[in-house]
C-alpha positions as a Markdown table, in Angstrom:
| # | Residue | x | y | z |
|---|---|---|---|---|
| 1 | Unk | 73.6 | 97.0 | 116.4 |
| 2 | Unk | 71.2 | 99.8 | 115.6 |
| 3 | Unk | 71.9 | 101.2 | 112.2 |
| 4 | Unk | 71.2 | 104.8 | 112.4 |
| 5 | Unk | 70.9 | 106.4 | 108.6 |
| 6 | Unk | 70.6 | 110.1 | 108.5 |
| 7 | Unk | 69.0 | 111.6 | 105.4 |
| 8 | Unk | 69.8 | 114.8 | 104.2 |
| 9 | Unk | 69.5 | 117.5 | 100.6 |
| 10 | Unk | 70.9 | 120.5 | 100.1 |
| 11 | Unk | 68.3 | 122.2 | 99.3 |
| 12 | Unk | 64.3 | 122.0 | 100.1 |
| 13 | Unk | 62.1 | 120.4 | 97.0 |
| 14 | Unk | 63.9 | 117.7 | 95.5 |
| 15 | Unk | 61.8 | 115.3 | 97.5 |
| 16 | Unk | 63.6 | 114.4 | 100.3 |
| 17 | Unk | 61.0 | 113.6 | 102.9 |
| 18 | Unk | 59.0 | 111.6 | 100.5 |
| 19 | Unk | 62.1 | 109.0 | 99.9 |
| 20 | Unk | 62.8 | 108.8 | 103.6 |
| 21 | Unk | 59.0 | 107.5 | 104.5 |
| 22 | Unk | 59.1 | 105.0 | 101.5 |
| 23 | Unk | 62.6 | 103.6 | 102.4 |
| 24 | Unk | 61.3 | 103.4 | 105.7 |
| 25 | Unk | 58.4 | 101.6 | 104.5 |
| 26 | Unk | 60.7 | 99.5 | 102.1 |
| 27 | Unk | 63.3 | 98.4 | 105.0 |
| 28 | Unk | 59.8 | 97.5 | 107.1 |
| 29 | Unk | 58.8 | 95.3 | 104.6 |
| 30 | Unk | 61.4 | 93.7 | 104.4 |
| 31 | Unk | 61.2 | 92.3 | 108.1 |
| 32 | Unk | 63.8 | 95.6 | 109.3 |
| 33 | Unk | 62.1 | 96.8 | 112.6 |
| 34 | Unk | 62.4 | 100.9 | 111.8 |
| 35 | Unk | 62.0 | 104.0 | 113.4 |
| 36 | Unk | 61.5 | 107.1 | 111.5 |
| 37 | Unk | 62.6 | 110.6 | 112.7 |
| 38 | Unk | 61.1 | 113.8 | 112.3 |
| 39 | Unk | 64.4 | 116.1 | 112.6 |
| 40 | Unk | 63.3 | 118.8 | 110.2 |
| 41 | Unk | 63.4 | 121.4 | 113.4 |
| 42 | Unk | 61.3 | 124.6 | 112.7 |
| 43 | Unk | 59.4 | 122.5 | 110.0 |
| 44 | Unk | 58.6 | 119.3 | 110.7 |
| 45 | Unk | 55.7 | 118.0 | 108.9 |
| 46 | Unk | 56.6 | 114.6 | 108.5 |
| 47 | Unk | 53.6 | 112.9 | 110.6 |
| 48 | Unk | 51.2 | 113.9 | 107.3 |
| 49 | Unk | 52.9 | 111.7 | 104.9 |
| 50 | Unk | 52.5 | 108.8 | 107.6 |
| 51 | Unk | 48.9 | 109.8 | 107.3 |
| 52 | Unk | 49.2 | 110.8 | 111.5 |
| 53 | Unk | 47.7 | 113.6 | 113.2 |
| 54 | Unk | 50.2 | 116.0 | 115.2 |
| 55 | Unk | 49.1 | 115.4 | 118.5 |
| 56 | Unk | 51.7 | 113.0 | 120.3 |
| 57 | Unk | 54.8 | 114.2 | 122.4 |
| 58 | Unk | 58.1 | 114.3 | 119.9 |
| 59 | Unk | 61.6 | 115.4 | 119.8 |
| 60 | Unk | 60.0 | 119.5 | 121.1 |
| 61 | Unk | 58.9 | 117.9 | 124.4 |
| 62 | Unk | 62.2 | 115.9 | 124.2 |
| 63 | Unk | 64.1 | 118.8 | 123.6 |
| 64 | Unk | 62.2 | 121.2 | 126.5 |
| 65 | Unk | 62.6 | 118.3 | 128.6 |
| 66 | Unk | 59.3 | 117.3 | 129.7 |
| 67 | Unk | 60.0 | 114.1 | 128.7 |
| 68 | Unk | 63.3 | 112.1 | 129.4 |
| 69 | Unk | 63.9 | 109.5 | 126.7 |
| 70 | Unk | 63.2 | 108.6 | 122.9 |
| 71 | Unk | 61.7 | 105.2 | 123.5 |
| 72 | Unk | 58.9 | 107.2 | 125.1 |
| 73 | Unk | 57.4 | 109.0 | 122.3 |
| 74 | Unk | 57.7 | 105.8 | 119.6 |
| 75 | Unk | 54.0 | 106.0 | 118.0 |
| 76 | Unk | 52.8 | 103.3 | 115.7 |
| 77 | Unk | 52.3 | 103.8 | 112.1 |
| 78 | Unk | 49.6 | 101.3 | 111.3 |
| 79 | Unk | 52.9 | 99.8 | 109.3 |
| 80 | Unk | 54.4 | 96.5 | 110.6 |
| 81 | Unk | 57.5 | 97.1 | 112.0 |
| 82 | Unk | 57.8 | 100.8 | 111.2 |
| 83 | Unk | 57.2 | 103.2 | 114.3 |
| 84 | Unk | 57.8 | 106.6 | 114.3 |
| 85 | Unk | 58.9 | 110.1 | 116.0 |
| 86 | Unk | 57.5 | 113.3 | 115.6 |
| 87 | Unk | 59.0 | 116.3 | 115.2 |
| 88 | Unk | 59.2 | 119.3 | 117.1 |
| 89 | Unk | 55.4 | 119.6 | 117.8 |
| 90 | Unk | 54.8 | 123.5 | 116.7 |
| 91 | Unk | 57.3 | 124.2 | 120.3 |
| 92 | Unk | 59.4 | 127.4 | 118.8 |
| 93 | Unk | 63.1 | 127.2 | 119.1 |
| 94 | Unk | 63.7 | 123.6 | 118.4 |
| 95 | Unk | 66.2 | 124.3 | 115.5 |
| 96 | Unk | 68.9 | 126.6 | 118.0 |
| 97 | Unk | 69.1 | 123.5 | 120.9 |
| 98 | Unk | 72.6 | 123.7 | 122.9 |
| 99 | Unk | 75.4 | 121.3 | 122.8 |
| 100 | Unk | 74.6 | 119.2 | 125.3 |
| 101 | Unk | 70.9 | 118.8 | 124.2 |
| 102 | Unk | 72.6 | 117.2 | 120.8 |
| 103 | Unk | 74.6 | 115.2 | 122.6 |
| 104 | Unk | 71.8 | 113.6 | 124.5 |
| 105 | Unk | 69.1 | 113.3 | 121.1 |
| 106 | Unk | 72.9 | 111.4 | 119.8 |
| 107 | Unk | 73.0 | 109.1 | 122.6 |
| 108 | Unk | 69.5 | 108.2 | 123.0 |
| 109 | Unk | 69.1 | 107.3 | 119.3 |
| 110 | Unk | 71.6 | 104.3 | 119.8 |
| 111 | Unk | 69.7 | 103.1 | 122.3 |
| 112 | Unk | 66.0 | 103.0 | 120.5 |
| 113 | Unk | 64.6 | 99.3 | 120.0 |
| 114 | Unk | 65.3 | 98.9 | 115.8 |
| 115 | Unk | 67.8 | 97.7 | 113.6 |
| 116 | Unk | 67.5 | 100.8 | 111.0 |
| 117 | Unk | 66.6 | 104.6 | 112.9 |
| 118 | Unk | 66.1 | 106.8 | 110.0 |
| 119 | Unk | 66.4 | 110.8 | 110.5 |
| 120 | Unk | 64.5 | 112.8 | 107.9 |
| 121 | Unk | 67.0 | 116.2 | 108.7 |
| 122 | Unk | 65.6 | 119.5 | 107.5 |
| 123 | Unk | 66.6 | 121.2 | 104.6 |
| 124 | Unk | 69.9 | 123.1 | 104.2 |
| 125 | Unk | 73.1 | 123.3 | 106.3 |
| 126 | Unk | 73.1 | 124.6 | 109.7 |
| 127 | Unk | 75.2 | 123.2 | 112.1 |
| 128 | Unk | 73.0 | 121.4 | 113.7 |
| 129 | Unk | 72.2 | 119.6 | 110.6 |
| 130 | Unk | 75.4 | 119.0 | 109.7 |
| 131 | Unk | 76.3 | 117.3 | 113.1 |
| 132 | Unk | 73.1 | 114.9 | 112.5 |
| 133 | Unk | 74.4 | 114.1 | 109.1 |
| 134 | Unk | 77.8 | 113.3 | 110.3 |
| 135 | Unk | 76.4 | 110.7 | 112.7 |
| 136 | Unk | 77.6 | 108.2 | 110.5 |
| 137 | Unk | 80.4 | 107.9 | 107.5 |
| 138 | Unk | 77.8 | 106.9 | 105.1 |
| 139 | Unk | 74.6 | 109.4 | 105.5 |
| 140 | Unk | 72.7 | 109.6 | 102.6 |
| 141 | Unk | 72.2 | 112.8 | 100.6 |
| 142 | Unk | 69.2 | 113.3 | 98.2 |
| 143 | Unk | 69.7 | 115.5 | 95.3 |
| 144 | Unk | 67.9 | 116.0 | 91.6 |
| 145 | Unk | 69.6 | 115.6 | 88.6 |
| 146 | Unk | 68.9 | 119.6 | 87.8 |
| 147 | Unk | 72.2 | 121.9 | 88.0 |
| 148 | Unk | 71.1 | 124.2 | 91.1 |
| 149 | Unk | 70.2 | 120.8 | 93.1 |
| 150 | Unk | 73.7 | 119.5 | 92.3 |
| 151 | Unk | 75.7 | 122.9 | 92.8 |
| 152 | Unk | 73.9 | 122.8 | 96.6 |
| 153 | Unk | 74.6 | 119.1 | 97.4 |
| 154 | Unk | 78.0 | 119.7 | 96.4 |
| 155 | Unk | 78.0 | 122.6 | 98.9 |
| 156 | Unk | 76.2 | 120.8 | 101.4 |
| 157 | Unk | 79.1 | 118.4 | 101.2 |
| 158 | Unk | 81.7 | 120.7 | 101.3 |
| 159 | Unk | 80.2 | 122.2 | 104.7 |
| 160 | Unk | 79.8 | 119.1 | 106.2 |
| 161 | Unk | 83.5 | 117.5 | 105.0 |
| 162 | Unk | 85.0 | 121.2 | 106.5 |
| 163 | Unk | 83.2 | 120.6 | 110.1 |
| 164 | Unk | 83.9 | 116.9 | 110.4 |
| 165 | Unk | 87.9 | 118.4 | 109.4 |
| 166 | Unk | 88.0 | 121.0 | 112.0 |
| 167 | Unk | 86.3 | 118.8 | 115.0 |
| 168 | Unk | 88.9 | 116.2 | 115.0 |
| 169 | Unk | 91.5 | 119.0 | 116.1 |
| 170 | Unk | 91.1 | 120.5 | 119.9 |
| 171 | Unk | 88.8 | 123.8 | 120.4 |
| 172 | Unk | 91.4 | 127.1 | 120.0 |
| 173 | Unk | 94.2 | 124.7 | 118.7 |
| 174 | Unk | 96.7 | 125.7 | 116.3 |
| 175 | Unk | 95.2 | 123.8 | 113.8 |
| 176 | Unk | 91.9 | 125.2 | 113.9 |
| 177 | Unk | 92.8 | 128.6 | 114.0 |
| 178 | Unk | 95.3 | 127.6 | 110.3 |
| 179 | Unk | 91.7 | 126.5 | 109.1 |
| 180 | Unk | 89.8 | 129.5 | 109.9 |
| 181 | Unk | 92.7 | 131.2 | 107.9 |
| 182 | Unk | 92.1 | 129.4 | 105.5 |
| 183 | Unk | 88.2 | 129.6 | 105.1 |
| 184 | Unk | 88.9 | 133.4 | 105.5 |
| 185 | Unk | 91.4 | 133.4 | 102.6 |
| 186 | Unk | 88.7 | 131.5 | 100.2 |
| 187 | Unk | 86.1 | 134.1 | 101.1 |
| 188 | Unk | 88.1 | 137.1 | 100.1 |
| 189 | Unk | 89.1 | 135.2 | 96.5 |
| 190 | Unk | 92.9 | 133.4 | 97.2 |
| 191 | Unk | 93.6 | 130.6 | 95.2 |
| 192 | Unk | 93.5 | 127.6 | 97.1 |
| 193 | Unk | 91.5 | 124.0 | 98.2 |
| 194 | Unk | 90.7 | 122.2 | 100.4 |
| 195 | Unk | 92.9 | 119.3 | 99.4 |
| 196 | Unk | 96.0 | 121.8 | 99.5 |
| 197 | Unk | 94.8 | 122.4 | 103.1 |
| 198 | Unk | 95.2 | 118.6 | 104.4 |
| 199 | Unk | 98.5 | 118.2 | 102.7 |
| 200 | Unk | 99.9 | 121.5 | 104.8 |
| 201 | Unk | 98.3 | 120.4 | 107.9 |
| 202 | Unk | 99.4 | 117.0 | 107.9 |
| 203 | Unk | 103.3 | 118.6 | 107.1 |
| 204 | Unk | 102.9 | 121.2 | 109.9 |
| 205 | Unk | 100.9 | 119.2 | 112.3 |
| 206 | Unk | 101.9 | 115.4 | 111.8 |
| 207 | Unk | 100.7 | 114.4 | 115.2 |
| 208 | Unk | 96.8 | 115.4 | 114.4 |
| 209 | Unk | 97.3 | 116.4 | 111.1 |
| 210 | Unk | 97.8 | 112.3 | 109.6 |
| 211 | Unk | 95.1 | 110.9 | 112.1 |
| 212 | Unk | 92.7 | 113.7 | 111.0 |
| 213 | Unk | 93.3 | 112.7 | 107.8 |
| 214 | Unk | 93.0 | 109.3 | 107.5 |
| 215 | Unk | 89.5 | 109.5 | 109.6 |
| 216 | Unk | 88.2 | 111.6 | 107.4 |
| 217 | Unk | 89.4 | 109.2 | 104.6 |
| 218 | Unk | 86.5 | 106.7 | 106.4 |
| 219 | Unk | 83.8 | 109.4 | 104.8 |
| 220 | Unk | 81.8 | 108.1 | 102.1 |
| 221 | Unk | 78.2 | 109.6 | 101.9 |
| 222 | Unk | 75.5 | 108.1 | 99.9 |
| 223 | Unk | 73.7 | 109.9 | 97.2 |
| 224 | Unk | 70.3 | 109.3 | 95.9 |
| 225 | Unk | 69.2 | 111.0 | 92.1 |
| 226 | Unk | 65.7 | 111.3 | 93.0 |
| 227 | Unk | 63.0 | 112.7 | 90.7 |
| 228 | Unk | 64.5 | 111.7 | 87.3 |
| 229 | Unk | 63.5 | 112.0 | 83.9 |
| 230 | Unk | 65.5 | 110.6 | 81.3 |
| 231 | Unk | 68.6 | 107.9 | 81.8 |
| 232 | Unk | 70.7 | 111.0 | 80.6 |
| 233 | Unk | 69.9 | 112.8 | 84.2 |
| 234 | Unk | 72.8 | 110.3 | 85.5 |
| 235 | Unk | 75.3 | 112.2 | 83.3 |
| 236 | Unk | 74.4 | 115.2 | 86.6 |
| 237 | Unk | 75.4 | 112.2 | 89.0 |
| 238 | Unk | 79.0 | 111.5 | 87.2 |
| 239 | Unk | 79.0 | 115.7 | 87.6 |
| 240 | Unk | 78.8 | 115.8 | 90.8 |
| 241 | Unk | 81.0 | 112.8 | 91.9 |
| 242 | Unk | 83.7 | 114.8 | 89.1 |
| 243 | Unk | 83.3 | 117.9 | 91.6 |
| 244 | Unk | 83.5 | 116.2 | 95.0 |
| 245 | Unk | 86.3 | 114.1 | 93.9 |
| 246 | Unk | 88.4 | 116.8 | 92.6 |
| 247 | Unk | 87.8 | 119.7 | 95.2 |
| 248 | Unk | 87.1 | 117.9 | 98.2 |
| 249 | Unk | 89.0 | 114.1 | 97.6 |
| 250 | Unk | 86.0 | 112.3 | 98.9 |
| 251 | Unk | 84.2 | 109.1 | 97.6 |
| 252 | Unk | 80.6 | 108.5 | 97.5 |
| 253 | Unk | 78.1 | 106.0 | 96.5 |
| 254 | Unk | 75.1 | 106.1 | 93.8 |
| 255 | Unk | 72.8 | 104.1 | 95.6 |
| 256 | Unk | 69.4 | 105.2 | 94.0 |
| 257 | Unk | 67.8 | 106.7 | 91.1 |
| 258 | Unk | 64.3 | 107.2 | 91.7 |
| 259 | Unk | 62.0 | 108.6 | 88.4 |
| 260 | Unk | 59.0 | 111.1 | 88.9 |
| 261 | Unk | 55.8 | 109.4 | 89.0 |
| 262 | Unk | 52.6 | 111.1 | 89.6 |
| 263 | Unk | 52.0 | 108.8 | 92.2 |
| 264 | Unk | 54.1 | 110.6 | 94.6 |
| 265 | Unk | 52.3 | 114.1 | 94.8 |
| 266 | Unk | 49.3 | 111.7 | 94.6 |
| 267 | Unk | 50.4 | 110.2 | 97.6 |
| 268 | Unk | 51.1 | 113.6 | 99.6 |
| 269 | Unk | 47.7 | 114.9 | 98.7 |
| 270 | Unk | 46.3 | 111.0 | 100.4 |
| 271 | Unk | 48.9 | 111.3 | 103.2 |
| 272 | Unk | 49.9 | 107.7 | 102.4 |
| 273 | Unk | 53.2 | 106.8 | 101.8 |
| 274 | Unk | 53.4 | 106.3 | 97.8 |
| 275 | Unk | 54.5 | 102.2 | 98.5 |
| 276 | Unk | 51.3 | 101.4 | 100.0 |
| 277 | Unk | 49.0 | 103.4 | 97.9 |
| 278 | Unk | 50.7 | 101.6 | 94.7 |
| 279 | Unk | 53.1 | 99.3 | 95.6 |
| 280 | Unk | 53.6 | 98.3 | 92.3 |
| 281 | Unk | 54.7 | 101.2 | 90.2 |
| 282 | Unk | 58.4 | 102.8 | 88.8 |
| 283 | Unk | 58.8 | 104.9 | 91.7 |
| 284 | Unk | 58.0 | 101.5 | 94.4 |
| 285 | Unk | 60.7 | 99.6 | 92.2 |
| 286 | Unk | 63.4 | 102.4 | 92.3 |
| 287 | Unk | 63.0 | 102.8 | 96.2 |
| 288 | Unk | 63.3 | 99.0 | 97.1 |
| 289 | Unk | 66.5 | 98.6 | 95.0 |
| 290 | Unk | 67.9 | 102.0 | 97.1 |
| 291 | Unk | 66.5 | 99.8 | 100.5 |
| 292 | Unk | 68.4 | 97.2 | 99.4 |
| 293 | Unk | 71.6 | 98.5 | 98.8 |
| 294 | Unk | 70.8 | 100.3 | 102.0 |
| 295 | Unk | 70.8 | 96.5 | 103.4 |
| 296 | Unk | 74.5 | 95.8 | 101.9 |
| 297 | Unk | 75.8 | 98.6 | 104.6 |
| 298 | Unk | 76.6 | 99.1 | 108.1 |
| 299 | Unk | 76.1 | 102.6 | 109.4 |
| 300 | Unk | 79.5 | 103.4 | 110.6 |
| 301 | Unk | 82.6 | 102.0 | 108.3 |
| 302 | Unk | 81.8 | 101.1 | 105.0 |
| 303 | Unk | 85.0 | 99.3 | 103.0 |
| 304 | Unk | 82.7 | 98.2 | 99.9 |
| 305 | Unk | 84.1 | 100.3 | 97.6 |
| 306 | Unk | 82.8 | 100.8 | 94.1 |
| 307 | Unk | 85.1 | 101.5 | 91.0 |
| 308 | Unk | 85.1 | 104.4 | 88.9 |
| 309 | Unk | 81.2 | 104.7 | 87.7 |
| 310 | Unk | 80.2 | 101.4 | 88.5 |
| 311 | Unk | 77.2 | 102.0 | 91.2 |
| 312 | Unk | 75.7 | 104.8 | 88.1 |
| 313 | Unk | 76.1 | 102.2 | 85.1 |
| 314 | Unk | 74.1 | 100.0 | 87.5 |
| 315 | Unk | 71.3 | 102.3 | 87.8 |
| 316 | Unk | 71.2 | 103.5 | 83.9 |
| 317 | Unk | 70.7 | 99.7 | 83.5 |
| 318 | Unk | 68.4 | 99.2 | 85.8 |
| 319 | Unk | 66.5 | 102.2 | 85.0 |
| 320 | Unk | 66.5 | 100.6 | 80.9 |
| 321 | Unk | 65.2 | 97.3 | 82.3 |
| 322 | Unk | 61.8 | 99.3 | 84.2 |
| 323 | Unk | 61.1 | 101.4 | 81.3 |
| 324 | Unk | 61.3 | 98.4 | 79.1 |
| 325 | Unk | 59.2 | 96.3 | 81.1 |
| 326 | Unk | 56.4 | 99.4 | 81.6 |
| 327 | Unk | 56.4 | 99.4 | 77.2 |
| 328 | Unk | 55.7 | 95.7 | 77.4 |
| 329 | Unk | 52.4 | 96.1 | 79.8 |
């Protein structure tokens, strides 16, 4: 089964990209056969990190059709088992594909030759990369432990929990039209949430309503604290878990917390991924625990629930342990 793992932030510069090329390069070597996904549309730029020149067909001649499946544009990375897809290839309009043209990319991903496809999504929350995201219950979302970077993964969240909500009723149903009522009625200031929306649709509407509910019940993103400081920067994690919980009744898992290192920028300006230019360092450490937890999933239902703050106390102590062993160097 191909474990597809899409990547997202809510926001552009808390080193998203960066973590999605070394978890790549983690999972590889680890004996994962990977594929890598450009699926920044309008920006990707994800070939320079890989240290590759733009210059092969990707997901723009995919998307204009002049090509007619993924497995035909898989380039090799120079890194065992890690292969990779460009992006849109400087074609304009990749970002505003049609429906069908998702459906497609959606099918064909499931059928590339790997056991982990990883898609580097572009910054923000546009449909399109919301439906990516929501390929899978368990996405991963990269965030930094700075208040603005939490405020927008929490909104990403919210956007993505509200379209996942509204696709599992029929287009120009009763139920959709309650939740665009709803969304309406937030916008102008009323008093309400989102969990106060499930309960009255599942009353009015107990035939969708409960089945909506308990699918969305199966969502349980993934969260990586990248770019760390200080243990203390978990405290933003526990923040935003406290949010998500209480506005939008959704679980999610810690998996990493990755501290700055200079090695990173370093490795931009090489355009080498940062685990083979020091694969020995606090930032490589960080990113093969987050590949191995990665391991402990399947990409579709997750039931390995974690309790309370478990998954964070993990990471404060894991994060004590590496700066203790750097003092003793």
């Amino acid at each position: 089964m191909v474990n597809i793992l899409p990547i997202a932030s809510g926001k552009g510069g808390v080193g998203k990209s960066a973590v999605s090329v070394n978890v790549a390069v983690s999972l590889a070597q680890k004996g994962k056969k990977v594929i890598l996904c450009d699926f920044d549309f309008g920006g990707a730029n994800l070939h320079t990190l890989l240290g590759l020149k733009n210059n092969q067909a990707g997901m723009g001649n995919f998307i204009y059709r002049q090509i007619a499946d993924l497995g035909s544009i898989l380039q090799e990375t120079g890194i065992e088992n890690l292969q990779f897809i460009a992006g849109d290839c400087l074609f304009p309009g990749t970002a505003n594909m049609d429906f069908f043209m998702k459906k497609k990319i959606m099918k064909d991903l499931t059928t590339l030759p790997a056991d982990y496809v990883i898609l580097d999504l572009g910054g923000g929350s546009n449909y399109n990369i919301l439906d990516f995201f929501l390929l899978t219950y368990n996405s991963l979302l990269v965030t930094s432990p700075e208040i603005t970077s939490i405020m927008n993964a929490y909104s990403f969240l919210k956007g993505a929990i509200f379209r996942f909500f509204t696709h599992q009723f029929p287009n120009k149903s009763q139920e959709r039209a309650y939740i665009h009522d709803f969304i309406k009625s937030v916008a102008t200031g009323t008093e309400s949430s989102f969990i106060a929306l499930m309960e009255t649709l599942c009353q009015q509407f107990p035939e969708t309503g409960i089945p909506a509910c308990q699918e969305l019940a199966k969502l349980r993103p993934q969260v990586v604290l990248n770019m760390g400081s200080t243990i203390q920067d978990l405290e933003m994690g526990r923040r935003l878990r406290s949010l998500v919980n209480s506005k939008l009744s959704i679980p999610m898992d810690f998996i990493g917390f990755i501290p700055s290192d200079p090695i990173v920028p370093m490795a931009v300006a090489r355009r080498a991924p940062a685990l083979i230019l020091e694969p020995v360092s606090n930032f490589a450490t960080a990113i093969h625990k987050t590949a191995d937890r990665i391991l402990a999933h399947e990409y579709d239902l997750n039931d390995n629930l974690s309790i309370d703050d478990a998954d964070l106390e993990l990471l404060k102590s894991e994060y004590t342990a590496g700066e203790q062993e750097q003092e003793s160097v």
